[in-house]
N, C-alpha and C positions, 0 to 999 in steps of 0.2 A: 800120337806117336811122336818120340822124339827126332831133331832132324837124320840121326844119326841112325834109325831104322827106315825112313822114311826112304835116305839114298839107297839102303842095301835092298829094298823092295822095289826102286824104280830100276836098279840095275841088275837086280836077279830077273827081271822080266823082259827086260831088252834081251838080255844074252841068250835067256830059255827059248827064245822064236815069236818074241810079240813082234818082229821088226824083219827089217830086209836081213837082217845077216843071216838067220838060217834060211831063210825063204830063198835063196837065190842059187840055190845048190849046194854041193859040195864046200865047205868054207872050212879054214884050218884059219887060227887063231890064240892069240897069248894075250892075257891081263898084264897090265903095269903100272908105275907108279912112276912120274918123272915131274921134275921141274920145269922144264923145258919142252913140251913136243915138237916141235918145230925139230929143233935138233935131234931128238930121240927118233922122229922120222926119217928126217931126209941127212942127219950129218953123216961123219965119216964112218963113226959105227950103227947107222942108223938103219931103222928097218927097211929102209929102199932096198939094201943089199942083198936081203933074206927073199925080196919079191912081194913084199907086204903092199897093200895096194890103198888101205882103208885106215884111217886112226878115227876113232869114235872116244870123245872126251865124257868120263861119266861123269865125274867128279872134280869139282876144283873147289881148293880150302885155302887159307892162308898160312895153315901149320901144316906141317907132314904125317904129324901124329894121326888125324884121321884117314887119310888117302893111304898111308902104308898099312891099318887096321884094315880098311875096307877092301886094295889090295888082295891082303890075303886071306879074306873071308872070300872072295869073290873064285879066289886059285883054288881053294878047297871045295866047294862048290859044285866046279866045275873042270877040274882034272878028271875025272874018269871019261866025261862026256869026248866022243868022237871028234878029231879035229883041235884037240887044246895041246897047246906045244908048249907051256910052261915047264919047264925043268924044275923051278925050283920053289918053294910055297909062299915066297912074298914078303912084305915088308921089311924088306933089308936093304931098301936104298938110301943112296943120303941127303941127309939133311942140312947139311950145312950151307945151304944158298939159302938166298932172299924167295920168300913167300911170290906168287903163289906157287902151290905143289895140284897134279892135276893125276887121277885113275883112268886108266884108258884101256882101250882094248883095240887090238889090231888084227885085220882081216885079211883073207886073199885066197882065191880059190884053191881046190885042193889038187 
């Protein structure tokens, strides 16, 4: 298996309930894609605001090209499922900073 299947099968199975995130109750959650987590969490527009309590890093690359593919494989996925508060289906962030680019999923009781 390519590594490129290899990450969408380690992170289809985190997110399906192999791990603490659905095990712990109730849990609402969004996929993303950023440069920066650090700031995507805790900055000004960051998910602190929303009440998000968890950032879980699936992915990190040195281009964006695969983190925004995988992204929105992971949104489609997993939009119907109970608790996904993604609006919108992915891979539409930008690119234009320095490497690396990281997929993530954020957590927090419902």
């Amino acid at each position: 298996m390519f590594m490129g299947g290899r990450a969408v099968c380690v992170c289809v199975l985190f997110l399906s309930g192999e791990t603490e995130v659905v095990q712990c109750g109730p849990t609402v959650f969004k996929i993303g894609f950023t440069h920066d987590p650090l700031q995507r969490m805790l900055g000004k527009a960051g998910y602190h605001l929303e009440k998000y309590e968890r950032m879980y890093l699936l992915h990190i690359a040195c281009g964006s090209s695969f983190c925004k593919c995988l992204e929105a494989h992971l949104i489609r996925l997993f939009c119907g499922w109970q608790g996904c508060h993604n609006e919108r289906l992915g891979g539409e962030g930008p690119d234009q900073f320095p490497g690396p680019y990281f997929c993530y999923l954020v957590t927090k009781k419902a």
